[in-house]
Each structure stands twice: as structure tokens, then as C-alpha cells.
N, C-alpha and C positions, 0 to 999 in steps of 0.2 A: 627423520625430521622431528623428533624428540623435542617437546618443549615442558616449562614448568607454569604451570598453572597456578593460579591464584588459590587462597583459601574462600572458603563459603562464607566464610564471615567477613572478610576483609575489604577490599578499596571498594568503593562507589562503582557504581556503573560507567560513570566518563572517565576513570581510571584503566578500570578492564576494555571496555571497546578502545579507548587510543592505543591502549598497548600490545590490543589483540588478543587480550585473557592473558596479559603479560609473556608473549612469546619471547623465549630466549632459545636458540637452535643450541642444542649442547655441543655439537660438532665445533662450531667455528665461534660461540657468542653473538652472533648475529641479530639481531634484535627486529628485521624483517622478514617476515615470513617470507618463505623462497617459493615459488615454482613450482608443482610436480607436473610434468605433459606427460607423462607416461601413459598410454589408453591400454598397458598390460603389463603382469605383475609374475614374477617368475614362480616356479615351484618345488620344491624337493627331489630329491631323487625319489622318497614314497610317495610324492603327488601333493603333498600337504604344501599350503602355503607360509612364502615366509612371514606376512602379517593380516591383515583383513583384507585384500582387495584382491581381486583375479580380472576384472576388466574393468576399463575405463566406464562402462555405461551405465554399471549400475555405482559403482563411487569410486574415489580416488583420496589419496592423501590432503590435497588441495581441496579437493572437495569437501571431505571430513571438515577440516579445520574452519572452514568458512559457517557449517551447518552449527557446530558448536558455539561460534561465536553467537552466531544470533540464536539460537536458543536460549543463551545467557543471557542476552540483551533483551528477549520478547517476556524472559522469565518463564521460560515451557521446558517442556520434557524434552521436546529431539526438536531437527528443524527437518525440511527437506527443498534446496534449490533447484531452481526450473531455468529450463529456457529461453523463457519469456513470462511474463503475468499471466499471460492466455493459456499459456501449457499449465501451471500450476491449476489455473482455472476447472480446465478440460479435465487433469487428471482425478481431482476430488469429484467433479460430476459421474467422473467414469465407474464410481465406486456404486450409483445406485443404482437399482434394481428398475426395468423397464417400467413405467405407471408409477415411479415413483411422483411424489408431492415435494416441490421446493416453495418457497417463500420467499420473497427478493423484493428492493424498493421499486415500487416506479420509476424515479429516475436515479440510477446510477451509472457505472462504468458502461457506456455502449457498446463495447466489444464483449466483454463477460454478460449483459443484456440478448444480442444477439443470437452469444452461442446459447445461450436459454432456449428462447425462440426456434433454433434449429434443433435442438432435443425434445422440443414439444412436438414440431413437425416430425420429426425422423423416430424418436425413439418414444414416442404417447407419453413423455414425460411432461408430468402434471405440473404446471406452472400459477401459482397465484402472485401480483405484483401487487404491494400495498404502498399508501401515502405515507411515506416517512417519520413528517412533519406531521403526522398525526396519532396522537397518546393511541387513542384507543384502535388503529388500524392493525395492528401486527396481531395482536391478540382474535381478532375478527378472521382473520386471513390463515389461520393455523387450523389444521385439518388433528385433531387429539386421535395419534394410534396410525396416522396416515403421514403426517408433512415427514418426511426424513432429513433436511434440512432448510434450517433458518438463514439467511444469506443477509446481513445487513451491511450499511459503509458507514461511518462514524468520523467524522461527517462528510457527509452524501455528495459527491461528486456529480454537478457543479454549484447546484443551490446551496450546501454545504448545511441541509438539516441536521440537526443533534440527536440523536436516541439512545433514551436511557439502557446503556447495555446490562447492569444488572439485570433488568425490570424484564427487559429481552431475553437474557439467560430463563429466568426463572419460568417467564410464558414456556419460551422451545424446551424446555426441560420436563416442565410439566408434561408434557403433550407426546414427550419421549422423542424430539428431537436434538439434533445435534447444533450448537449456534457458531457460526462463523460468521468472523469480524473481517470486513475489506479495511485494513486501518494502514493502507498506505500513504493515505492525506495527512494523518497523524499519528509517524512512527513512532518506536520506544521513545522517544527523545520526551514524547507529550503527551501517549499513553501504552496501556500494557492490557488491552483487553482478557488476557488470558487469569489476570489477576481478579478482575471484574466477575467472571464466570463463565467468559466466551471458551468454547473447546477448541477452536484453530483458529489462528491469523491467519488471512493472506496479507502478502505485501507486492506488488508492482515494486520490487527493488532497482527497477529501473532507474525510477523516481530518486525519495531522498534516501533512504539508503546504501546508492552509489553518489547522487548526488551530483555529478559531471557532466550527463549527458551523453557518455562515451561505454556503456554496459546497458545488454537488454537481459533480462532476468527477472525470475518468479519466485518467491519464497513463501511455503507453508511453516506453519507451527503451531504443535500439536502442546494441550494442557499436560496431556498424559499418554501410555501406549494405549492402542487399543485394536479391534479387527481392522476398524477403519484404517488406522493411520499405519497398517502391515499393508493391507490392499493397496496405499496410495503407493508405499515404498516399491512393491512389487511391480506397480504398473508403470512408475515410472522409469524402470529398467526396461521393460517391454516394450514403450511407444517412445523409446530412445531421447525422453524431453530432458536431461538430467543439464546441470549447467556445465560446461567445458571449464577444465581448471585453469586457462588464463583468466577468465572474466568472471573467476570465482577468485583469482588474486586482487584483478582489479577491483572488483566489490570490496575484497578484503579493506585494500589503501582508501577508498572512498569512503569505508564506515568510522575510518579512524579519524574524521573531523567533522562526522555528522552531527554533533550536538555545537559545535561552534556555529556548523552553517545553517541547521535547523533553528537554535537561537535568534542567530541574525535576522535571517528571511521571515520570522514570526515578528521580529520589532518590527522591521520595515512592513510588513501587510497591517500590521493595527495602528501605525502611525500614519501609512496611505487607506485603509478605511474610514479612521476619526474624519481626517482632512476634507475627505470626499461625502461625507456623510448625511448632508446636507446639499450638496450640490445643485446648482438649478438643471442641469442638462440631466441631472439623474432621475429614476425615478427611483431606486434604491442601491445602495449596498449590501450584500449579504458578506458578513464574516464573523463568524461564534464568539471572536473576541471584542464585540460592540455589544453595549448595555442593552440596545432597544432588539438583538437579536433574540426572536422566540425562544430558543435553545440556550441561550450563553449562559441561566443557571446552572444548567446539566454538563455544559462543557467545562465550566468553572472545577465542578467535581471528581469531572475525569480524566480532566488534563492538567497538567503542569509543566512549568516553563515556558507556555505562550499559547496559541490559541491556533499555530502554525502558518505558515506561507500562503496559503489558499484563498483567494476572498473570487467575487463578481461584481460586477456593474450590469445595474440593469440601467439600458438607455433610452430617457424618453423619444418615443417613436417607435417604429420599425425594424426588418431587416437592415432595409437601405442605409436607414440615419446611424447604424450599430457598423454597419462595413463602413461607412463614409467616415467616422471614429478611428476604425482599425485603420483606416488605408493611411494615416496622419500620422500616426504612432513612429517614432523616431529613435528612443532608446530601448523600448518594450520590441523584443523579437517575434515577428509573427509565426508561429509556430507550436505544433502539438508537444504534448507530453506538458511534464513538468515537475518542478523539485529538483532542476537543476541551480548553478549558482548564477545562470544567466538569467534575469527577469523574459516572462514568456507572454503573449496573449494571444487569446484563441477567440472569433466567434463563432461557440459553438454549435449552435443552429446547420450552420453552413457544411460546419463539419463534419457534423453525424447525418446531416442528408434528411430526404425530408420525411423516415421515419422519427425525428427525433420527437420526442415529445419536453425538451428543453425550451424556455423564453427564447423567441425571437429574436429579442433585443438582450441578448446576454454576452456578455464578454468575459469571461476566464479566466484570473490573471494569475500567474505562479509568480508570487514574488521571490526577486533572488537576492544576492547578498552585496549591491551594489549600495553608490550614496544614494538615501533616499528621496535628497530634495533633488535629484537628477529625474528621481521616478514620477515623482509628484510634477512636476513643472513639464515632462513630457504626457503626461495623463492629460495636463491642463489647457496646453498646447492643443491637442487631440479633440476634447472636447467643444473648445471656444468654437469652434464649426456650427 
């Protein structure tokens, strides 16, 4: 499966991801990248292989080519895909040492939350959760010589706080930790944390990265090599989370119109947060690309191209008035995840159960790449209740 790759100088970024780092198959001219299922790879008659791979679980041809892409795209040294967000998750935690010290927000991802939680119980891993939204909490909450990873989201899933990731890098660097950016809310397409100073992305390439709805999938990416990012390689051969190469094809075809659909779904959210902005049934919108957003300087800085899909409604009242909202919703699908190209809403209270420490009255919305004033006039619909 021989392809010819781009020069280092050469096309843009949405030139290299549509084309797949400009894939041409030399065999046939094919200009889609094809297939490998193979989960095994033949050998010599001296035992030597005929190119990098001997079994499917630690990588594959498919596999390769998918980690390369994003690599290119996050602008880091290697990639490595998962199984899921939560295997990628698990596998980078699996890297510390028992008493280690992490640092993470209050509220972010609740599944990557939890399994925290259960590493504190199971394995006396030392857990601090700091205010996001607040300058001076991160630097408070770092243990100098002790934290071994900084964990932040950019921005913060679902309040969608901003944090300065410079400002981040250079606190956890200081202090001789490592910073890892959750920047699945806002992929390459609108930031590149690695470029900032963050040492690994995570991505939930669930989200926009596949973009459909139709692929579960975990992506790291590392700035540079290091012990860590051999340990992570290693382990994930070991605890068999590595992604299967159809759904690292599918990824493939999904990333090839990520920046059309990430575009879109970014107008359509800061055209439905201006609109809503003001609202009397509200009592706020959070979304980084509105002026009066605490964060929107810093997001102004680190993003480009939009402000991304992602926004909230907080609803005056309660639970009840926040479900009685949802239950109304008509073109808005009720439904987890998101960054796909179908509009989603969540309220997530409900959702994460009554650990959550999310607003009550919080509704989630993934905006997708639909007409807008269908979104808008179904939000309004919803509301007039």
C-alpha cells in the first residue's frame, strides 16, 4: 500500500487531510485509501518480516496510516488510536506509578472523571480537581516534584471554561509535570495544543474527528518521543485497546471533511448563541465565541476558524423546567455524544446521574451542520413552554 506523501513545506492542512497526506496507491492509482484486515503478517523463511507488522494488536497497515494522518494534523511527533476515548484515557493513566499525583478540572469529561475516582480508590492515586474557570486554581492544585500529570479540556466540557494552555504548559513544566490537553471539543480544525506547549492531545475521535456518529475511537498525540509515550505504545498492545482497521478506515473517510463540517457546525453554534443570548426563558448561554464569555479573549488566541460546535443553555428554573425544554425539542435529537453532523441535546444532570456536579438546569447542545433557522425556531418552540 505504498503511497506518496506531501512535501513538509507544501499544501495547507485541508489540502493534506482531504487527500489523506495526498494518498496515491502506486499499484492501481487509487486515490482511496484501501482496507488492510489482516490481524497477521507473514515471515521469511529466516523468520524476518516482510515489513513492520507481525500482528494485528500491536499495528497494522490501516492502522499506521490513520496514526500518521493525525499526527500531521495535531502537528506532533507520532499518534497512537484506541478503542474508544476511555481506552486511550486508561492507557496514559496506566503509565503512573501507584501515589502518583494528577491534576484535572472539576468538571469535565465524566467517564474520564470517574475512572480518576476509581484509581484513587483502587490504586491510592492521588487526585486534585481544580476550578477551571479560575486563573489562579491550577497553579494552587500542582504538587512541585510530585503532580506527574496535568490533565486539562480546552474548553471544558460542558460549561465550556477557556484555559490559558501556554500559561498551563509552563505552571506543569515547571513543577516537572507532563500537560495533557482533552482538545476534543476543539479539534485541529481550531486548535493544535501541541504547538502551545501541551505534551499530548487526547481526542474522543468519536466526536468530530469521524464526525458521523458511526465510529468509537480514542486518539493520543505525543509533542515528541519519550519513556512515556514507549510505555503507552507498549501497553496498548498488552491490554488489546488498539483500534481495528475498518474503523480506523472509517475515521480515515470522516477526517477527509472535517474542516467543512467543523466550519459549519462552529457558524451555526455562534449564530444560535448571539440569537439566544439574551433570552427571557434563559438565564445564560455559555459559548467561547460570545463577547460577554469570561474566556472568549484566550479562546480568541488559541483558536481559529470559529469557536467550535459546542455551546449550553442554562434554563431558568430547575431539573423539571430543563427536562420539560428537552421533552419539546423536535429537530434537536435527544441524545449522548457529540460532533456529529446531526444537531444533539443532552440534559446533562440527568445524565451523569446524581454524582454530577454539572448545573441542574444545563442543556448541552452539539451543534451540527444543518439550516440554522430550523435550529433556532426549534430551540424557540422548546422554550416558549
Amino acid at each position: 500500500m505504498a503511497a506518496s506523501m506531501s512535501d513538509e513545506s507544501g499544501p495547507a492542512a485541508e489540502t493534506l487531510i482531504a487527500q489523506a497526506l495526498h494518498f496515491i496507491e502506486e499499484a492501481s492509482g487509487a486515490v482511496v485509501p484501501a482496507w488492510q484486515p489482516s490481524t497477521t503478517f507473514a515471515r521469511r523463511e529466516n523468520a524476518s518480516l516482510h515489513g513492520d507488522f507481525s500482528y494485528g494488536r500491536s499495528g497494522s497497515p490501516t492502522v499506521r496510516q490513520l496514526e500518521q494522518i493525525l499526527a500531521k494534523f495535531d502537528e506532533g511527533a507520532d499518534a497512537r488510536v484506541f478503542s474508544s476515548g476511555l481506552a486511550a484515557v486508561t492507557c496514559l493513566m496506566e503509565t503512573l506509578e501507584t501515589g502518583a499525583h494528577v491534576v484535572a478540572p472539576r468538571i469535565m469529561y465524566h467517564g474520564a472523571r470517574d475512572w480518576l475516582l476509581r484509581l484513587q480508590d483502587k490504586r491510592d492515586l492521588k487526585v486534585t480537581f481544580f476550578d477551571q474557570g479560575d486563573p489562579g486554581a491550577l497553579a494552587k492544585a500542582i504538587r512541585p516534584g510530585k503532580t506527574a500529570i496535568v490533565w486539562i479540556e480546552c474548553p471544558a466540557n460542558p460549561t465550556w471554561d477557556v484555559i490559558d494552555i501556554p500559561a498551563a504548559a509552563e505552571t506543569a513544566h515547571a513543577a516537572g509535570a507532563l500537560l495533557a490537553v482533552d482538545a476534543t471539543c476543539a479539534p485541529p480544525v481550531l486548535s493544535r495544543p501541541l504547538l502551545l506547549g501541551a505534551d499530548l492531545v487526547f481526542h474522543s475521535a468519536t466526536k468530530y474527528l469521524n464526525g458521523h456518529s458511526d465510529v468509537t475511537a480514542g486518539v493520543l498525540v505525543t509533542a515528541q518521543g519519550s519513556l512515556v509515550w514507549s510505555e503507552i505504545s507498549h501497553l496498548r498492545t498488552y491490554m488489546g485497546s488498539i483500534l481495528a482497521p475498518f474503523e480506523c478506515w472509517l475515521l480515515i473517510r470522516g477526517l477527509r471533511t472535517v474542516f467543512l463540517r467543523v466550519e459549519k457546525a462552529s457558524q451555526n453554534a455562534l449564530a444560535i448563541a448571539r440569537h439566544f443570548e439574551q433570552h427571557a426563558a434563559l438565564e445564560r448561554v455559555l459559548y467561547p465565541g460570545l463577547e460577554s464569555h469570561p474566556g472568549h479573549a484566550i479562546a480568541a488566541q488559541q483558536m481559529s476558524g470559529g469557536f467550535g460546535g459546542m455551546l449550553s443553555m442554562l434554563v431558568k428554573g430547575g431539573a423539571d423546567e430543563t427536562a420539560m425544554v428537552m421533552s419539546r425539542l423536535k429537530v434537536f435529537v435527544r441524545a449522548t455524544s457529540l460532533g456529529g453532523v446531526e444537531s444533539l441535546a443532552e440534559h446533562r444532570y440527568l445524565v451523569e446521574g446524581a454524582h454530577s456536579v454539572v448545573p441542574k438546569n444545563l442543556i448541552r447542545l452539539s451543534i451540527g451542520i444543518e439550516a440554522v433557522d430550523d435550529l433556532i425556531a426549534d430551540l424557540e418552540q422548546a422554550l416558549a413552554a
